[in-house]
N, C-alpha and C positions, 0 to 999 in steps of 0.2 A: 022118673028117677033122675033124668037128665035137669028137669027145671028143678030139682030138690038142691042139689050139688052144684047147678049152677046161682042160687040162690045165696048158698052161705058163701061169707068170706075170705077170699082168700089169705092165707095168714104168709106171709112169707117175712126174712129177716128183716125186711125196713121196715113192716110194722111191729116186729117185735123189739128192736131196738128204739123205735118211737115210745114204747110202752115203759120201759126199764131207762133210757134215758130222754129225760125227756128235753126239751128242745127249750135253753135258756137264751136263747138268742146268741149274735155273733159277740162272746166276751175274750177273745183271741188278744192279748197283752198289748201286741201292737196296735189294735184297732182303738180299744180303750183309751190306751195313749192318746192317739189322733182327737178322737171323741172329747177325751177332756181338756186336750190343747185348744181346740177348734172352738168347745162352750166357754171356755174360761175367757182366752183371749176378746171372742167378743163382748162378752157380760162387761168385762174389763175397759173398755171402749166404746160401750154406747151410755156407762156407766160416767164415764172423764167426761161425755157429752152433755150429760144430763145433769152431773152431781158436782163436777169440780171438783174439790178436796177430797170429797166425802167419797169419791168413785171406789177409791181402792178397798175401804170397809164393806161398802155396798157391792163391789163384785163377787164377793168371797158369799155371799149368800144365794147371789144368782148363781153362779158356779154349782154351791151343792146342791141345789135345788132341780139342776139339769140332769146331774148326772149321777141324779137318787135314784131312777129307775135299773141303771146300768152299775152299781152298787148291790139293790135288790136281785139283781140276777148272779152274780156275783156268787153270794149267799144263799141261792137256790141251788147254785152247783155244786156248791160245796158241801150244802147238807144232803144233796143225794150222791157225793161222790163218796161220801160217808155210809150212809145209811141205807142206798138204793144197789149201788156198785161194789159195797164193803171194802173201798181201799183204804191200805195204810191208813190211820189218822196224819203221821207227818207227809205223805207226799200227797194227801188232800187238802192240808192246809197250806204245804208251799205253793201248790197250783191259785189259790186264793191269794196269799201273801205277795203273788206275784202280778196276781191283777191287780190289787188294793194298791200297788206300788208303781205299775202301770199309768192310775190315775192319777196317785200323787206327781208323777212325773211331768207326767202333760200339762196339769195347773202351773207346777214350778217352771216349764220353760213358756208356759206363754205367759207368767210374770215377769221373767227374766225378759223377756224379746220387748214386752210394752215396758220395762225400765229401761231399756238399751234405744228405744225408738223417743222417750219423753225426754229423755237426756237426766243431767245430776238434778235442774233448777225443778223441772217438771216432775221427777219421781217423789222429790223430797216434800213437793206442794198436793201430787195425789194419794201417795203413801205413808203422810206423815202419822198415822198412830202405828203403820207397824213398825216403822221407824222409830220411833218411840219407845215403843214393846223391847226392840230390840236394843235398847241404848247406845245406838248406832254414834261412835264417836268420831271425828277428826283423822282417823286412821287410816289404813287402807290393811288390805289382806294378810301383809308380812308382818306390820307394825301391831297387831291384835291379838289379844294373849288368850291362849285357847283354854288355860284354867289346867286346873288339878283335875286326877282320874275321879277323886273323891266326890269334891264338887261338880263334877260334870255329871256325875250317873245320879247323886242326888237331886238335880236340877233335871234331867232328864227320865230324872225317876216321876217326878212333879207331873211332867207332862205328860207320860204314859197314863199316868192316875186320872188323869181330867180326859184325857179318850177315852178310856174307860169310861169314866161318869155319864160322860155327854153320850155317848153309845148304848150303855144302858137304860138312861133314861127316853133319852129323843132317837135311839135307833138307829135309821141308816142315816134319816138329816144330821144326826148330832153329829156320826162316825163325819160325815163329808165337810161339815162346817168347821171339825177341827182339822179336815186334813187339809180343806182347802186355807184357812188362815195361816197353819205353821207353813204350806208349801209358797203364801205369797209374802211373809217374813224371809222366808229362807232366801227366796230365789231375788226379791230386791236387795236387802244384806247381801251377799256376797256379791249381785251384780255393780255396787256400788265401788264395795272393797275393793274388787277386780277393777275395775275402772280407772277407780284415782290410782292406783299402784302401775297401772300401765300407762296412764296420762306423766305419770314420773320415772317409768321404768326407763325410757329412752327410746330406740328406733326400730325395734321387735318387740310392739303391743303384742302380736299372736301366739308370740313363743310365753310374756309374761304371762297371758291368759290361760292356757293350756296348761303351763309348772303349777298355777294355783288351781284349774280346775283338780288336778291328780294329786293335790293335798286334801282337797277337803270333801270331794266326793264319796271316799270308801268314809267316814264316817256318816255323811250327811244319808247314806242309803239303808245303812244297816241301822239309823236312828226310822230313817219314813218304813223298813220292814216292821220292826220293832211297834212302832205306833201301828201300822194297819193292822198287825196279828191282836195285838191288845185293844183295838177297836171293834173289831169281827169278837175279839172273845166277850165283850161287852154286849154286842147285840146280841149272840147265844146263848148267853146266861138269862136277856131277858125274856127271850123270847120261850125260854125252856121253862123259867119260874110262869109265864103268864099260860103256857098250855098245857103242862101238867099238874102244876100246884105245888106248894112244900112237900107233899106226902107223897109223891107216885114216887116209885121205885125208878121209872125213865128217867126222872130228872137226876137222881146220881148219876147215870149215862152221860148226860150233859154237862153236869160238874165235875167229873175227869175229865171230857176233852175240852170242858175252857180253862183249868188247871194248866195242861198239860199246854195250850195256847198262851197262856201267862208265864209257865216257864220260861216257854221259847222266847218270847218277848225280852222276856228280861235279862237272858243269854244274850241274845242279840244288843239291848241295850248296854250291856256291860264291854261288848265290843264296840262295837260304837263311841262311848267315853274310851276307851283307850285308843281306840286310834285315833279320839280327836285329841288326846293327851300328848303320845308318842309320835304317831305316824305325824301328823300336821306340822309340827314343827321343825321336826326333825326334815322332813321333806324338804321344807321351802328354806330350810338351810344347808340341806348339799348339794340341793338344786343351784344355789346360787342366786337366786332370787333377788332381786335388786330390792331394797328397803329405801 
């Protein structure tokens, strides 16, 4: 009796919480960050080593390529924080929405840090097609016109639609190749902006650089939300068409909640064009901002 009982299993709550949740590895927001800072900056850098011009192109592909796997988990917890946990649909997608943004963060500052370390001559000879992409003018941050609500959400309506595509089709590489190319636009573009305008602003570079970060970051976040949720709804749609089929009845299941992810997306993008309409401008003109 004694060998019978000491035979079976003991079941107690850490294996039954191993069971119902299961173990995606460490995706804690802050760590992701670090993680994606840490692969980007150096892909970035052995890249300028190897490639010269071409570095800044060619990092953006080692980048998603590192941080496919920590994407994939990502996306494993979300569809069991759905499905396995049955939380909210919205407070299991903002816990995703917030890693996905996570990442995008980390790439954009260690784009920002290797523009800030190459200096204007060096970012503009390893970054020139996003430079390009972006029509990066003569300017500097104050002097740059941030456009109509109109124009902004139909231009950033654009871009949502190609996350999606490239998410769709190519998955979590495609989701990471677009986040990591709009994050090393963004983050050279503004780091240049910011630059020249404080190279002119006069004898408080720090205080110019801070009035322009708190212009253009509440839009710049609520644009990288927008894209990760409409990139996540991309891979869910595909992956729901490829494992249940057009006919199963689950795959309606899945087309409500990437619905319901594309709304939000586009909520958000619609905040996003307005504060890069209102908020931006208006900012770095009661701010005082020197031009």
């Amino acid at each position: 009796m004694e060998d019978r009982q000491a035979a079976q299993p003991r079941v107690t709550r850490a294996t039954l919480l191993a069971e119902i949740e299961p173990d995606h590895g460490d995706i804690r927001p802050w760590r992701l960050a670090i993680l994606s800072f840490g692969y980007t900056i150096a892909g970035a850098w052995l890249m300028i080593g190897i490639a010269g011009a071409s570095a800044g192109a060619l990092s953006v592909f080692l980048a998603a390529a590192a941080l496919a796997p920590r994407l994939t988990e990502v996306i494993a917890a979300n569809r069991d924080d759905i499905w396995v946990r049955k939380r909210a649909s919205f407070e299991a997608n903002r816990h995703a929405a917030t890693r996905v943004l996570a990442i995008l963060v980390g790439m954009a500052l260690a784009y920002a840090v290797t523009a800030i370390a190459l200096g204007g001559h060096g970012t503009r000879r390893v970054f020139s097609l996003a430079l390009d992409t972006a029509r990066l003018s003569e300017g500097t941050i104050t002097t740059r016109r941030f456009g109509s609500f109109w124009s902004l959400l139909s231009h950033n309506g654009l871009v949502l639609l190609s996350f999606f595509a490239l998410a769709f089709i190519y998955r979590t590489y495609g989701a990471l190749l677009a986040l990591a190319w709009n994050a090393c636009v963004w983050a050279v573009v503004i780091t240049i902006l910011i630059a020249r305008g404080a190279a002119i602003g006069g004898s408080q570079p720090m205080v110019f650089v801070t009035l322009s970060l708190v212009a253009v970051l509440p839009h710049m976040l609520l644009e990288a939300a927008a894209y990760g949720i409409g990139a996540l709804a991309g891979i869910f749609l595909s992956r729901g068409i490829t494992k249940y089929g057009l006919r199963d009845p689950h795959l309606w299941q899945v087309g409500r909640a990437v619905s319901l992810m594309a709304m939000g997306s586009l909520v958000l993008l619609a905040c996003a064009s307005l504060a890069e309409h209102l908020w931006a401008p208006w900012w770095l003109d009661v701010a005082q901002v020197p031009k």
